[in-house]
C-alpha positions, 0 to 999 in steps of 0.5 A: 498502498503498496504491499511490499511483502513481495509486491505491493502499495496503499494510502491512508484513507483520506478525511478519516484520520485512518490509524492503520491508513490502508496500504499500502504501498500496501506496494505489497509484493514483488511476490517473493520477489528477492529484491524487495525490502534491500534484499539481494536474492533470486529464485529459480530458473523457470525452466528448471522450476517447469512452473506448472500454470494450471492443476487441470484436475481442479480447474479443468472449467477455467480459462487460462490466460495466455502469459499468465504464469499463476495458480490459484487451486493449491492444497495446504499440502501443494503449497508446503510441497512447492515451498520446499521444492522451491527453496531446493531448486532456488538454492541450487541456483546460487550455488551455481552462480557463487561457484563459478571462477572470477576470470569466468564471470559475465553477463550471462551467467550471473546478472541474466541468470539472477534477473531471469531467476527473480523475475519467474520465481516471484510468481511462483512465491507469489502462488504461495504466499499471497493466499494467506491475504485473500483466500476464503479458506483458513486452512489455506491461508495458514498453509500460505502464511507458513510458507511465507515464513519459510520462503522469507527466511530462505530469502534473509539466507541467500541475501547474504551469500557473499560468494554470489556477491563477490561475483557481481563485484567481479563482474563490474571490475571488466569494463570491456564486458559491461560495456555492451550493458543498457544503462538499466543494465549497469544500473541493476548490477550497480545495485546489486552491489549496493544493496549486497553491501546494505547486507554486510556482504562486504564486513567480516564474517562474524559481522555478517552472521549476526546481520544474517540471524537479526534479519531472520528474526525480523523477518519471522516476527514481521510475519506474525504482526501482519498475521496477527492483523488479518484474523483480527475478528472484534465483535462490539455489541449494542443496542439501537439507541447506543447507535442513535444517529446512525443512518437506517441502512445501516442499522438495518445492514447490521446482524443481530444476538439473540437478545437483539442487540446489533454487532458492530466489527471493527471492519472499515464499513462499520467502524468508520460510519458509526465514528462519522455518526453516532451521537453517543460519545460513550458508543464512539469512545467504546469503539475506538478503544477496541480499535485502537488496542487491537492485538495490542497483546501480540504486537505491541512487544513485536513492533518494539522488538523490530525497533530494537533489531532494526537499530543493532542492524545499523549499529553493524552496518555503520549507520547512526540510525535505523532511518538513517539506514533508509532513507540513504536510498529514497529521495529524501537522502537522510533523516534530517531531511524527513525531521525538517519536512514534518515540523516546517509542514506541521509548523504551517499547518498548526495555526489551521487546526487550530481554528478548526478545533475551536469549530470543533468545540463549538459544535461539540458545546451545541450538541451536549446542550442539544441532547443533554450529553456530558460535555467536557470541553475538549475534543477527544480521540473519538471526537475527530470524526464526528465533529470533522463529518459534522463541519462538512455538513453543516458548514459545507452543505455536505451530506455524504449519505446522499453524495453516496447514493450517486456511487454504486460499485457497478457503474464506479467501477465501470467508471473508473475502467473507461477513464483509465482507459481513455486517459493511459491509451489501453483497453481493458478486457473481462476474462471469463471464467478466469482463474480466480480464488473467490466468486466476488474476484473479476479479472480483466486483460490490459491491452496497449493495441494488438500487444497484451500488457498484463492483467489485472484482479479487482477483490474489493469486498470484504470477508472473513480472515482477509486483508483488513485495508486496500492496497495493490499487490504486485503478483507477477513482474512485468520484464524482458527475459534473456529469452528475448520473451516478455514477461507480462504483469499481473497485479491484484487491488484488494478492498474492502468495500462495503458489500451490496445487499437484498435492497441496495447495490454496494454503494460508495462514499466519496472516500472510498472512490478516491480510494478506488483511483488511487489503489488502481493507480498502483496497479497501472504503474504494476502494468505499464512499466516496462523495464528490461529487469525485474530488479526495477519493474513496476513499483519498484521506485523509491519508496519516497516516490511511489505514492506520487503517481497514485496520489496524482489520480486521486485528484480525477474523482474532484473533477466535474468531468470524470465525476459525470462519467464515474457517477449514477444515482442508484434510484434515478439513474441521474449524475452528480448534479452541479450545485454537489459537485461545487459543494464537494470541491469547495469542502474539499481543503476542509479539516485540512490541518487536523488531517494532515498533522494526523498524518505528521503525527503517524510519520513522526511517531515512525520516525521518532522509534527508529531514531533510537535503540528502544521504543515504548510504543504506546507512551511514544506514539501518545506523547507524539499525539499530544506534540503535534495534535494536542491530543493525547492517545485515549488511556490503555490504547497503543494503535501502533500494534495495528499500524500494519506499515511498519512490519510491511516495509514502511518502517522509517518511511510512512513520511513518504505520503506526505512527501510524494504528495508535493509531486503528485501535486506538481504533477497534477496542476503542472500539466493536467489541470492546466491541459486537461484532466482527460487530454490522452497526449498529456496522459499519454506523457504521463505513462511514457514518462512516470510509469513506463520507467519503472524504477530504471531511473531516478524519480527525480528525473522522471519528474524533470522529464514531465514537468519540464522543470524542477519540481516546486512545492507551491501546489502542495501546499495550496491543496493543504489548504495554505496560503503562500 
């Protein structure tokens, strides 16, 4: 996922049916960057911001990367004095711009002036606002999180300065001086435009300071969803024949009360194993009942308060729908078109999950007889797991406990590093002593020869108060400055991996690999792009698209050479053995149709609430489930108060996983499964191509450029599992 607070990207996590699928896009990010999420704004001059780079009286000990323009060691009271600093500077700036005459307007003092202002000051939004996912310390992460609040409505207010606007309109109407622009170049101009008339910038003023109050209520209460879903703390408790079939490490793994009972979170590594496992259906119904109401008190009334500002907002704007409104700028053009793609690819899919729910009752059916467990012969919200993890096993010959042991985190990672490496053409470098803001943080150069690209950070563990999901966020934007310098990327992966201990390293599910390619993905999309503006660099595509390039890597960990680089049993030192990787490959379109009408059914949901003025989320979303899975919600749940993606920048666009997926796809067996999945000249193409452009030209294009052709379809579907 690409977090798109300001910068960022996530996937839902494959064969896990994951109600919050973790993101994101998340795109997180951008940083404050002014021009994410259709807002038209900038930040302040670097060089009237004197960025500092490092407080040398807190981290006098660290190395300090050349280019490097973050910093990690603020106080609460720092970040609150930098906010304001920030937003009075940053002011100052468009006041600058928006007061100057029209037959004054040029190149220089507005579009470089804007575009040299977004790309530095996103950093700094970035130092300020990025701490609330990641930092250890609460006090920090609520000082972030204020600051957040107050940079994002600072962001809603200069969105709609119509004087800055009618300067870029000014400026496109001289011909003879945009004539010496890039082709990037007009392209910037012409969406500032655009996305300055996405605003109401070109309606009257009483229209636009209604525009102007609903973004900033939108923007504030999104904050509050998203801050609500990180100190989401649940502890279940139970006793050791509640959690009867689970693995022995893992109840070993997990503390104890005082009376001996085990605590169980709703944390990714505990949630997810005892939905895969447990025997007890009442153990697994009690879990995702908490699962699925988290901060259902807070959020639900949030989310259905956004449905209601997002439609009065396209109601102004002219628009017949809040996703209509969206989906003008994404690939897909309109909302007819994600309406049709769901219900024909659902269509496809149903007579698949249908025969795999009769295996599911099957199993089911055995089991209760087995053990003496109520059956009642249907297949329940807190079956699908169960009953999917059981098919693997004992249809597939999968057994993921030992699959897992030939994936410790050390030997994955450096894995994943060589092959990234090798395939992209750069080198990869561990910083020492880096600036980081937790021990368990690494940070690394990203070379292309003698030319440094950017850096990365890999924070993969989970701890208290952080990120919940995986996701790639976008901390500094890689772009060319007026300056003639370069400004070099910086992105973070954030994780949630499942923490080694005294008497076993971290080791990794088959899932959680994939997950680890495809969130890396994002962050070499972040790096290799090389754009000339901000306005379109790293992951700033489509938002139909950007998952297609991550998605596309997530096919190296089903492949047998890459396998045997990224895999190493943690006892024996041995690799994935042939006769597993075959077992692998051969379950790997098992469960197929139920997983992927899951995900029809989270799209459809998305699409169904922002096609209308009010929503009831819970009856919505049920009603939904029961249409297209044929299960309804589990009673008294409303997942959609922790389906993070519709207050991060997905709202109207969680279709887009399924929809890039027909690209990923096309792009993977058009060229890499055909010439290699390690051939450096076919992943060389591949960065030239799909990630060096940014957003600087249509996907669409891209795509014709690499694949030499149209995109198609038929390799989409076979990976669901579909006959043609």
């Amino acid at each position: 996922m690409l977090f798109l607070a300001r910068s960022s990207v996530a996937r839902p996590i494959r064969r896990i049916l994951s109600e919050c699928a973790t993101r994101s896009i998340s795109i997180r990010g951008g940083g404050a960057g002014f021009y994410t999420s259709e807002q038209t704004i900038v930040r302040v001059l670097h060089n009237r911001l004197r960025l500092s780079t490092i407080n040398t009286r807190k981290m006098s000990s660290i190395n300090v990367p050349p280019g490097f323009l973050l910093e990690w060691g603020l106080s609460a009271e720092e970040i609150g004095k930098r906010t304001t600093d920030l937003i009075e500077k940053s002011r100052k700036v468009f006041e600058d711009v928006g007061s100057l005459p029209k037959d004054e307007v040029n190149v220089e003092n507005v579009l470089k002036v804007l575009s040299d202002n977004d790309s530095h000051c996103t950093c700094v939004a970035n130092m300020l606002d990025f701490p609330q996912h990641v930092s250890p310390d609460k006090t920090i992460r609520e000082a972030s999180t204020e600051a957040d609040r107050k940079l994002s409505d600072f962001q809603v207010e200069m969105s709609m300065r119509k004087d800055v606007f009618d300067n870029l309109v000014a400026l496109q109407e001289k011909k003879d001086i945009i004539s010496s622009l890039t082709p990037e170049g007009i392209r910037t101009l012409e969406r500032r435009i655009k996305l300055g008339r996405r605003n109401g910038l070109h309606l009257p003023q009483g229209t636009q300071d209604e525009i102007k109050k609903i973004k900033k209520r939108m923007s504030d209460i999104s904050i509050n969803f998203n801050k609500y879903c990180n100190d989401e703390n649940t502890v279940l408790e139970f006793t050791k024949d509640q959690l009867a079939g689970m693995p022995d490490d893992f109840m070993n793994s997990l503390e104890k009360t005082d009376d001996g009972k085990l605590k169980v979170s709703l944390q990714y590594p505990h949630y997810f194993p005892v939905q895969k496992k447990c025997r007890i259906p009442e153990t697994r119904q009690k879990l995702q009942t908490a699962f699925d109401s988290r901060c259902m008190k807070e959020n639900a009334p949030i989310l259905e308060e956004l449905v209601e500002l997002r439609q009065k907002q396209a109601d102004l704007l002219g628009y017949p729908t809040h996703s209509s409104f969206i989906t003008e700028m994404r690939m897909s053009k309109t909302a007819e078109n994600v309406s049709s793609f769901l219900s024909n690819l659902a269509k496809k899919l149903k007579p698949l999950a249908e025969a795999e729910m009769k295996e599911f009752l099957k199993f089911k059916a055995s089991e209760s007889a087995e053990h003496g467990l109520n059956n009642d012969g249907k297949i329940n919200m807190w079956d699908f797991r169960y009953y999917m993890n059981m098919v693997e096993e004992r249809n597939y010959g999968i057994d993921h406990e030992k699959i897992q042991e030939y994936f410790p985190m050390d030997h994955v990672t450096g894995g994943l590093l060589e092959i990234y490496q090798d395939l992209l053409g750069v080198k990869f470098t561990l910083v020492e002593k880096a600036p980081v803001w937790h021990s368990d943080v690494s940070m690394y150069t990203v070379h292309d020869g003698a030319e440094l690209l950017g850096y990365f950070f890999l924070d993969l563990f989970p701890r208290e108060g952080k990120f919940s999901h995986a996701a790639c966020f976008g901390l500094q934007p890689g772009c060319q400055l007026s300056s003639t310098e370069r400004q070099v990327a910086v992105a973070a992966m954030v994780a949630n991996f499942t923490k080694p201990t005294a008497e076993k390293p971290s080791l990794l599910t088959h899932d959680e690999v994939e997950t680890f390619f495809h969130e890396f993905g994002h962050v070499m999309h972040s790096i290799c792009a090389r754009t000339e503006y901000v306005l379109f660099s790293g992951t700033r595509v489509e938002r139909d698209f950007v998952e297609a390039p991550s998605q596309m890597l997530e096919n190296w960990v089903w492949e047998k050479e890459p396998l045997k680089i990224l895999s190493k049993h943690y006892k024996t030192g041995e690799t994935l053995p042939d006769e597993l990787i075959g077992k692998m490959v051969n379950a790997r379109t098992v469960n197929a149709g139920i997983f992927n009408l899951r995900q029809i059914t989270l799209s459809t949901f998305d699409q169904r609430i922002h096609t209308q003025a009010k929503a009831d989320t819970a009856k919505i979303y049920s009603d939904v489930a029961c249409e297209i899975m044929g299960v309804p919600a589990t009673p008294g749940t409303n997942m959609s108060a922790s389906f993070a993606h519709l207050a991060d920048g997905y709202d109207a666009q969680y279709y887009g996983y399924l929809w890039s997926e027909v690209y990923s796809m096309d792009m993977f067996y058009s060229r890499f499964k055909k010439e290699g999945v390690m051939n450096r000249k076919t992943g060389r193409d591949y960065r030239d191509y799909i990630l060096q452009p940014g957003g600087s030209v249509d996907a669409k294009d891209m795509l014709v450029k690499f694949l030499g052709r149209e995109p198609q379809q038929e390799a989409f579907l076979i990976s669901k599992g579909l006959k043609l």
